[in-house]
N, C-alpha and C positions, 0 to 999 in steps of 0.2 A: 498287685496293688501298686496303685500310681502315686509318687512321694510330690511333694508339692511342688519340686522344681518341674517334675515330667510334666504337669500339667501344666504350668507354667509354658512350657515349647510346646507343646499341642495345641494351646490355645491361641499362641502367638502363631503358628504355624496355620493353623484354621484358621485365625482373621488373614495373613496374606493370600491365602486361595481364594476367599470369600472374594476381599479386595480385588483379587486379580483376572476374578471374569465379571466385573462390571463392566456394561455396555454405556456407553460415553459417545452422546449426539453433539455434534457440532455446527454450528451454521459456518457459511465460507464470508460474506461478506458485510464488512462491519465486527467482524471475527476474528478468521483466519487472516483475515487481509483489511486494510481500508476500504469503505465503501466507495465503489466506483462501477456498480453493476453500470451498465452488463460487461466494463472492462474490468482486468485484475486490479486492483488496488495493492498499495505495497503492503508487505506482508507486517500483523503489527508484531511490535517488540516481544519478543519471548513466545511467539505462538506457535512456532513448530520445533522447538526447543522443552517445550512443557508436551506438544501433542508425542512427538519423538520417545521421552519421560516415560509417558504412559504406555506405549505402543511397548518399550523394554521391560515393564511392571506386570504385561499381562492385560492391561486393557485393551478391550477392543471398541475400535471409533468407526462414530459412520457418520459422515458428511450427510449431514440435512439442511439442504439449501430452497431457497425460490430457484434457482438456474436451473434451466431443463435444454436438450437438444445442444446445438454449440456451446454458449455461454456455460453449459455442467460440464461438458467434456473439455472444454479448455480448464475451468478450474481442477476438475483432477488432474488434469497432466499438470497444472502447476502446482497443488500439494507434493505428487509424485516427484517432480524434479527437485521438492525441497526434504525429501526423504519420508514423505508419508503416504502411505496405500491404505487404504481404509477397507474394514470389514465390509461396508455394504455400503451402497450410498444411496439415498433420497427412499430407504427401505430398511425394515428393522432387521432381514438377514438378505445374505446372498441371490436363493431361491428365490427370495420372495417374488409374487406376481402379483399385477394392480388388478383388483377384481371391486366393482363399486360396493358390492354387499358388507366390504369390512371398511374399518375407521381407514385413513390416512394418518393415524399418530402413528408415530414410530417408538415401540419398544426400546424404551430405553430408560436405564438406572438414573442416570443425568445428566442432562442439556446442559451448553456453555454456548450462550444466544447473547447478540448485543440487545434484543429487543426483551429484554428482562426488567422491569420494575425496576427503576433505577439506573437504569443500562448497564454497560459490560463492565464489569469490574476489574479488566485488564487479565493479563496473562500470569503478572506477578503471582494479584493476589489467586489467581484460581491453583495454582505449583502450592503456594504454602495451604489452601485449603486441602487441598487432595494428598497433598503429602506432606502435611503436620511438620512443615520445614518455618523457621524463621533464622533468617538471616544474622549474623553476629555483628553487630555494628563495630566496622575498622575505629579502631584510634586513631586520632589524628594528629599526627607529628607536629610538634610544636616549631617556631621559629629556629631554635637554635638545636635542634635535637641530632643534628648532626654531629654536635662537643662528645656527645656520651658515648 
């Protein structure tokens, strides 16, 4: 017999494994990085800092971009050198092979694309979306708050 705390951590425990093999498509350009195809654009604010986040949670990411041939392989080496290696890229797993009989979407739980309705909603808000974080707003020290 399971007392209502047990189920309580089983449940919470069931939602982190759940949580922790979603698959997470990301585009590189306009994304990862500023737009500047087919060169790297700098990378934006918080975006390998939340992809990093996720990659320690248990998610696995897979770069789905337009780049193909040099322009894909310079931009993985440049995720790469900023600490990310992706599950699969421009493919929903590793194996996968391009055969025309199947779609071109890629399997995946949920895209983070600047070409989204409204476009990219930044890196912030996608950290506090995905991980139910908001931030505690500092106080701000008054003039003289050095006396106290």
């Amino acid at each position: 017999m399971l007392l209502t705390k047990d189920i309580n951590i089983f449940t919470t425990e069931a939602s982190k494994m759940i949580n922790n093999t979603l698959i997470v498509a990301v585009d590189f350009d306009g994304t990862i990085v500023e737009d500047a195809y087919p060169k790297i654009g700098k990378p934006q604010i918080f975006a390998f800092e939340t992809l990093k986040k996720l990659q320690e949670k248990g998610y696995r990411l897979i770069l789905w971009t337009y780049r193909s041939g040099k322009p894909l392989k310079e931009a993985v080496a440049f995720c790469k050198e900023n600490g990310i290696e992706f599950y699969a890229v421009n493919k929903s797993f590793p194996e996968e092979e391009y055969n025309e009989k199947y779609s071109r979407k890629i399997n995946a739980d949920l895209f983070i694309d600047d070409r989204n309705i409204g476009g990219f909603i930044g890196w912030t808000a996608v950290y506090k979306e995905l991980f139910n974080y908001e931030p505690t707003p500092k106080k701000k020290k008054g003039l003289f708050s050095f006396l106290k």
